[in-house]
N, C-alpha and C positions, 0 to 999 in steps of 0.2 A: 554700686560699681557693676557695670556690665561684664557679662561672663563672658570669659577668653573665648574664640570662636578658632578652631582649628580642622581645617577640611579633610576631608579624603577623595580622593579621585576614587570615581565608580568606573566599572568598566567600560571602556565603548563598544563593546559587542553587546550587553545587556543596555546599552542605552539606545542603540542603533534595533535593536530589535523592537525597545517598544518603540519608538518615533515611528521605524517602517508601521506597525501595526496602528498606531495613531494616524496615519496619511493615509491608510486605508480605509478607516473611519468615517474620516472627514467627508473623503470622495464618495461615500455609498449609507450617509448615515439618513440620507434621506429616504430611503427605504424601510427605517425603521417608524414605526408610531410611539408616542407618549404610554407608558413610561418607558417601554421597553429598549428607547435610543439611551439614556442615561444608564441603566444597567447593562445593556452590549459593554457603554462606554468603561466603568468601572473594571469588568470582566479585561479588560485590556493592561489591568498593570495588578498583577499576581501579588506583588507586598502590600495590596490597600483591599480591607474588607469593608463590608457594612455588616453593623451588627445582627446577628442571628432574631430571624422571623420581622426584619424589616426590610421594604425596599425605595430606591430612591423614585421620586418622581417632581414635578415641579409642577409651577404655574409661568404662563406666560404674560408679562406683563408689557403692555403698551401707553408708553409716554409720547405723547406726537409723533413723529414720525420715525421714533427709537424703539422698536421690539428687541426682549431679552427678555430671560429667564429668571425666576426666582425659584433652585432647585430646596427640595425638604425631603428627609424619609418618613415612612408609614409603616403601619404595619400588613403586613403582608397582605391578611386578609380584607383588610378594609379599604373602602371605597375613598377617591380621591377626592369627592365631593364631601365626604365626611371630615375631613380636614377646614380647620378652619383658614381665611385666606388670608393672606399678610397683606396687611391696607397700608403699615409701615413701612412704604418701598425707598432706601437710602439713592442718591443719585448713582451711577456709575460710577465713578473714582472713589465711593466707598463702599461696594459691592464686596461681601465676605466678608468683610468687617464688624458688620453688627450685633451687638446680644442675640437678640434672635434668628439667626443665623447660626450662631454656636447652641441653642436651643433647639430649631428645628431639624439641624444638617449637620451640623460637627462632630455634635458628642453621639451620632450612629455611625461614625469613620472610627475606623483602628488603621494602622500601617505598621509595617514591621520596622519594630527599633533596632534598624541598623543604617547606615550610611545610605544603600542601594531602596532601601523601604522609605525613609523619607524623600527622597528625590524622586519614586512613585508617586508619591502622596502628591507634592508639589503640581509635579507635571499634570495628574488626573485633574486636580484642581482647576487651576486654566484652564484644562481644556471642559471642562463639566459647566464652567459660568460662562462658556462661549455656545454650547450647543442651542440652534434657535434665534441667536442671536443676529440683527442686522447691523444697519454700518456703522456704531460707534465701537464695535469687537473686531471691523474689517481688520485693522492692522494683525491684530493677533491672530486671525484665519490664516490672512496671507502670508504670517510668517512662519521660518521654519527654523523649527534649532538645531545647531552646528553640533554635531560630536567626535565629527573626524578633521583631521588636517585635509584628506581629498577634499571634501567637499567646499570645506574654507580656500581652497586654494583654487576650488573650478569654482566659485560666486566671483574670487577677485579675477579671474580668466575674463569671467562672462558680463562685468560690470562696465558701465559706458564710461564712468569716470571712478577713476581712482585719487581723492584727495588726500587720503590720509591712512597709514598702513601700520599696524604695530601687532605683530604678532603674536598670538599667546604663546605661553609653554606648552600647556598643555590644552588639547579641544575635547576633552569629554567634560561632562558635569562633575560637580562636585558636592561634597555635602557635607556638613557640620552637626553632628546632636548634638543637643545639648542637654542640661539637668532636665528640661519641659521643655519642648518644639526641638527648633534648630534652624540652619538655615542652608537653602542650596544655591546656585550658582550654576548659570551652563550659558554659552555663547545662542545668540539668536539673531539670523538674518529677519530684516525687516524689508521690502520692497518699497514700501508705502510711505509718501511723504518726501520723509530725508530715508533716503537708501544706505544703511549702516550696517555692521555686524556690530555686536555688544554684550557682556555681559548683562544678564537677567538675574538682580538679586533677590530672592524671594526668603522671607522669616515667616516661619510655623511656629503659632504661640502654643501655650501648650493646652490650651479649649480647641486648639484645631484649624483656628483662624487663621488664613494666610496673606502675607501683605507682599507685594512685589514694587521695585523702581529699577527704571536705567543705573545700569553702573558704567563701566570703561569702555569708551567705544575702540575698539581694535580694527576697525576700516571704515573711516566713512567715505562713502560712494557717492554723495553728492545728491541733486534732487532726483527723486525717484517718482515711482505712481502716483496719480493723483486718486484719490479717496472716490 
């Protein structure tokens, strides 16, 4: 029987604060080097640690013409060639997903067990298996998530078409623990494709693994950018 799932709304001032500081990121993370963009990136959301005397770093891997990230922790002092390299690269649609994954990268993550520390957790997540990444992560670059009504209501201002409109209650995230993981929830504009706003439902198991799908679309805006 699956367990009762009951959210809380997190603040939107605490969620507006880190997104601003995540768009910051984004735009200037190119000035950081390996490993040091992936730890900036963490340092960005204060409820999610990595374990004491290790830090994150990754490898970069290229499948034709798809570059992305395969991130892992180490320990502090050691060398990133000293790591062995993961030859067992899963495709993109199951990226975070794998044993190893929860072996190399998970179980060195803690988050604060509350409402506001998993929904840290989440968000660092995405964005940690987008840095480096090219165009099959495009959508999730270019998208941004909604936590306020302004913002939800300047996207439908500034959309070329409006097909479809339903509005939430509530536009900040939400979150759910549960007995192991939990699961969060928050509105996210996409530009790319089909141009929509949507809930983003993401489940954190509890090795750390997290899985994300479209849920309710609450405006679709019709075709948008192409890729």
């Amino acid at each position: 029987m699956a367990e009762e799932c009951t959210y809380e709304r997190i603040p939107r001032e605490q969620a507006a604060e880190v997104l601003e500081k995540v768009i910051r990121f984004r735009d200037n993370h190119d000035q950081y080097e390996r490993p040091d963009d992936v730890n900036a990136l963490v340092r960005l959301f204060p409820g999610v640690k990595v374990r004491e005397g290790y830090l994150l770093d990754y490898e970069i891997v290229q499948e034709g013409a798809i570059t992305r990230i395969r991130p892992f922790a180490r320990k502090i002092n050691s060398a990133a060639e000293e790591d062995p390299l993961l030859l067992d690269v899963p495709p993109p649609e199951l990226e975070g997903l794998s044993d190893q994954d929860a072996e190399r990268l998970y179980q060195f993550l803690t988050y604060e067990r509350s409402p506001g520390g998993l929904f840290e957790y989440a968000f660092f997540i995405l964005e940690l298996w987008s840095i480096r990444a090219s165009w099959h992560e495009a959508e999730w670059l270019a998208s941004t998530p909604v936590f306020t009504q302004k913002l939800f209501e300047e996207l439908i201002d500034q959309a070329r078409k409006v097909e479809q409109l339903d509005p939430p209650d509530w536009y900040g995230p939400e979150a759910a623990l549960q007995e192991q993981g939990g699961k969060v929830r928050f509105l996210v504009h996409t530009p790319m494709g089909w141009e929509r706003i949507y809930h983003l439902e993401i489940s954190i198991a509890a090795d750390g693994r997290v899985d994300q799908e479209a849920g309710h679309i609450f405006a679709d805006l019709g075709q948008g950018d192409i890729f």
